[in-house]
ROPA-126383 format. One record per residue: residue number from 1; x, y, z of N, C-alpha, C in turn; residue in one letter. Coordinates in Angstrom, 3 decimals. Example, Ala and Ser with C-alpha at 12.3 -4.5 7.8 and 13.67 -1.06 7.14 Angstrom:
% residues 2
R   seq     n_east    n_north       n_up    ca_east   ca_north      ca_up     c_east    c_north       c_up   type
R     1     13.190     -5.690      7.800     12.300     -4.500      7.800     13.200     -3.300      7.800      a
R     2     12.850     -2.250      7.080     13.670     -1.060      7.140     12.900      0.030      7.870      s
% end
This chain:
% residues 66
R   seq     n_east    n_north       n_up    ca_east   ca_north      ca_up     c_east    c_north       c_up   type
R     1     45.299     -4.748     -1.236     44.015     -4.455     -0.631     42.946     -5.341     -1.280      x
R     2     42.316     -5.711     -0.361     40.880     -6.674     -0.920     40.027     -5.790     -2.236      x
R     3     39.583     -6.647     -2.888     38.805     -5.926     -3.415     37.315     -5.742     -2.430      x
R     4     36.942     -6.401     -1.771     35.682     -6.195     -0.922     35.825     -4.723     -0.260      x
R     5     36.912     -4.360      0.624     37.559     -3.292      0.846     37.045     -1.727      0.114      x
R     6     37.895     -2.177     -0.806     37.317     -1.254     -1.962     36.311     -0.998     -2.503      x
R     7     35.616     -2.056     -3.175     34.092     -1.369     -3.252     33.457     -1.009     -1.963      x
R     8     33.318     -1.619     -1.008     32.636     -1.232      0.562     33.252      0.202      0.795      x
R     9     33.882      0.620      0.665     34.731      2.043      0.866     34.165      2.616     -0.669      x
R    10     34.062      2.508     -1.769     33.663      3.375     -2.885     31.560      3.664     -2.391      x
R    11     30.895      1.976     -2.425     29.730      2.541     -2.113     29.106      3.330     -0.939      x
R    12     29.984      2.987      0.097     29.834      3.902      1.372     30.222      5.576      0.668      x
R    13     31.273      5.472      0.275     31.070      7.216     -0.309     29.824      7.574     -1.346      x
R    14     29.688      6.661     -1.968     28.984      7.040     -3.264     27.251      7.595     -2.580      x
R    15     27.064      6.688     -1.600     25.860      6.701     -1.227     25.955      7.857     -0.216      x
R    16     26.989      8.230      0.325     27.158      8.945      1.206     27.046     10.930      0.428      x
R    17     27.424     10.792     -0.511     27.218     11.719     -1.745     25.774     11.976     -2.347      x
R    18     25.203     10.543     -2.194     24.005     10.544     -3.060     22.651     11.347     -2.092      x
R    19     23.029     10.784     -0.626     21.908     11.000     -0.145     22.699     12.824      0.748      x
R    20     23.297     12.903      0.838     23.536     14.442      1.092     22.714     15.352     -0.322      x
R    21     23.009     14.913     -1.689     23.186     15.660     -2.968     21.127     15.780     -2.697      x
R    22     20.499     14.479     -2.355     19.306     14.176     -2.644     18.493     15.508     -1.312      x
R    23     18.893     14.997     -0.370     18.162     16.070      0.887     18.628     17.702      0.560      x
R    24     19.706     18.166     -0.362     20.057     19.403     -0.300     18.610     19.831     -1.554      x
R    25     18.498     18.733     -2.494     17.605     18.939     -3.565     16.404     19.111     -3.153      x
R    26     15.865     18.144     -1.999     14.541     17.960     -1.813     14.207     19.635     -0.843      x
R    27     14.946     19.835     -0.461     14.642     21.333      0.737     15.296     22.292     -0.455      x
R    28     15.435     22.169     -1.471     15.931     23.739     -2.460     14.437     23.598     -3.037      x
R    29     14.771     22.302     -3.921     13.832     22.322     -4.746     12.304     22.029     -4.688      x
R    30     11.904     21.611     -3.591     10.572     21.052     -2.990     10.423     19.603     -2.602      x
R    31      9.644     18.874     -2.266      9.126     17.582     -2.012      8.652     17.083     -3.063      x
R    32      8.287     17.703     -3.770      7.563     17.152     -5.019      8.045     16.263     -6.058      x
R    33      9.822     17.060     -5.872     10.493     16.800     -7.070     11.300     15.447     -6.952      x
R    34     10.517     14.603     -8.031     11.150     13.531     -8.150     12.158     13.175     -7.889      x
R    35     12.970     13.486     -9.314     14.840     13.659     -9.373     15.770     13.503     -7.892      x
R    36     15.038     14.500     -7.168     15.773     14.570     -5.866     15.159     13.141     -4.892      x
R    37     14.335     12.586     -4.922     14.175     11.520     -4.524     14.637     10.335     -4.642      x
R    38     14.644     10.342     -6.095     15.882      9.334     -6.552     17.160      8.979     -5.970      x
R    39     18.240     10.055     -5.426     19.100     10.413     -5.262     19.350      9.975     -3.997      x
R    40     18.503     10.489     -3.192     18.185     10.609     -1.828     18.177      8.486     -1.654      x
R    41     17.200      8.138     -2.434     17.022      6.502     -2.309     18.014      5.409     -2.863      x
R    42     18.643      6.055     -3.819     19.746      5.348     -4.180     20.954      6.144     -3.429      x
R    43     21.331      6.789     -2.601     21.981      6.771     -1.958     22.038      6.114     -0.810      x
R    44     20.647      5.764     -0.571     20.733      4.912      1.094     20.735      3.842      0.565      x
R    45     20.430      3.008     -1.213     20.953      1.954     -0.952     22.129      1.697     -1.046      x
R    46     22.642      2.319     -1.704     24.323      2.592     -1.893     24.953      2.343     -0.198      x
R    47     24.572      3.689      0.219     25.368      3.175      1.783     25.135      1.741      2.688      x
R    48     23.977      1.910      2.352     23.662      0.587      3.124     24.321     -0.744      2.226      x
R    49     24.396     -0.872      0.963     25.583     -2.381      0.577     27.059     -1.745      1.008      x
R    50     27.309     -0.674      0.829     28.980     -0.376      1.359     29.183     -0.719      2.955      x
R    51     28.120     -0.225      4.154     28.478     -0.575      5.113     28.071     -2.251      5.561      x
R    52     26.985     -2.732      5.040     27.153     -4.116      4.841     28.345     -4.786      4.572      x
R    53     28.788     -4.044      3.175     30.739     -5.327      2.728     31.184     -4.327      3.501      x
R    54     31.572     -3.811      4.248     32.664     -3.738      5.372     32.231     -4.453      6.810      x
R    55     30.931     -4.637      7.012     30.665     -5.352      8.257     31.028     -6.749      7.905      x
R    56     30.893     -7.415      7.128     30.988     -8.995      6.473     32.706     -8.881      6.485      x
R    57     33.350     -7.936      6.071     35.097     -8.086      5.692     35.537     -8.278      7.219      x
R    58     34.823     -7.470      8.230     35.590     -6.955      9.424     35.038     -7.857     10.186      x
R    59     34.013     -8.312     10.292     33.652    -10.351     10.996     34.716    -11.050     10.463      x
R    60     34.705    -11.512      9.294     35.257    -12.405      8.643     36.777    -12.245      9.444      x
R    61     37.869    -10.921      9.495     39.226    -10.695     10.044     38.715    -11.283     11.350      x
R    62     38.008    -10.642     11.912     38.260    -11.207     13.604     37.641    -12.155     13.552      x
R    63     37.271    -12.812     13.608     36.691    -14.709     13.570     38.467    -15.258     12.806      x
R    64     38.988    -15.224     12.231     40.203    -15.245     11.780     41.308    -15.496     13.019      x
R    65     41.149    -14.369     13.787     42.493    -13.627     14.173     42.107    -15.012     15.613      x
R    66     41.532    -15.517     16.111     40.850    -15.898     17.194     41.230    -17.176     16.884      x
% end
């Protein structure tokens, strides 16, 4: 397995974790609270480079296969 693969599949979860963990915080704990913002923002950047390296891996195969 690629390594591109793999991290694109680890940060897509990670971020996918981060920003669920961040919105459950921000509606328990208030708007106010920092911490949960954090979470919430580094999770969308997280998802967003994981689904990026899987869009770049999965061009790259089909431009290939052609």
């Amino acid at each position: 397995m690629d390594i591109k693969k793999i991290l694109g599949t680890l940060f897509t979860l990670a971020g996918t974790v981060g920003i669920i963990f961040g919105v459950i915080q921000i509606f328990s704990g208030g708007i106010s609270n920092s911490q949960s913002w954090i979470f919430a923002i580094l999770g969308v950047i997280f998802f967003g480079a994981g689904i990026g390296l899987l869009k770049s891996i999965r061009t790259v195969e089909t431009s290939n296969n052609g």
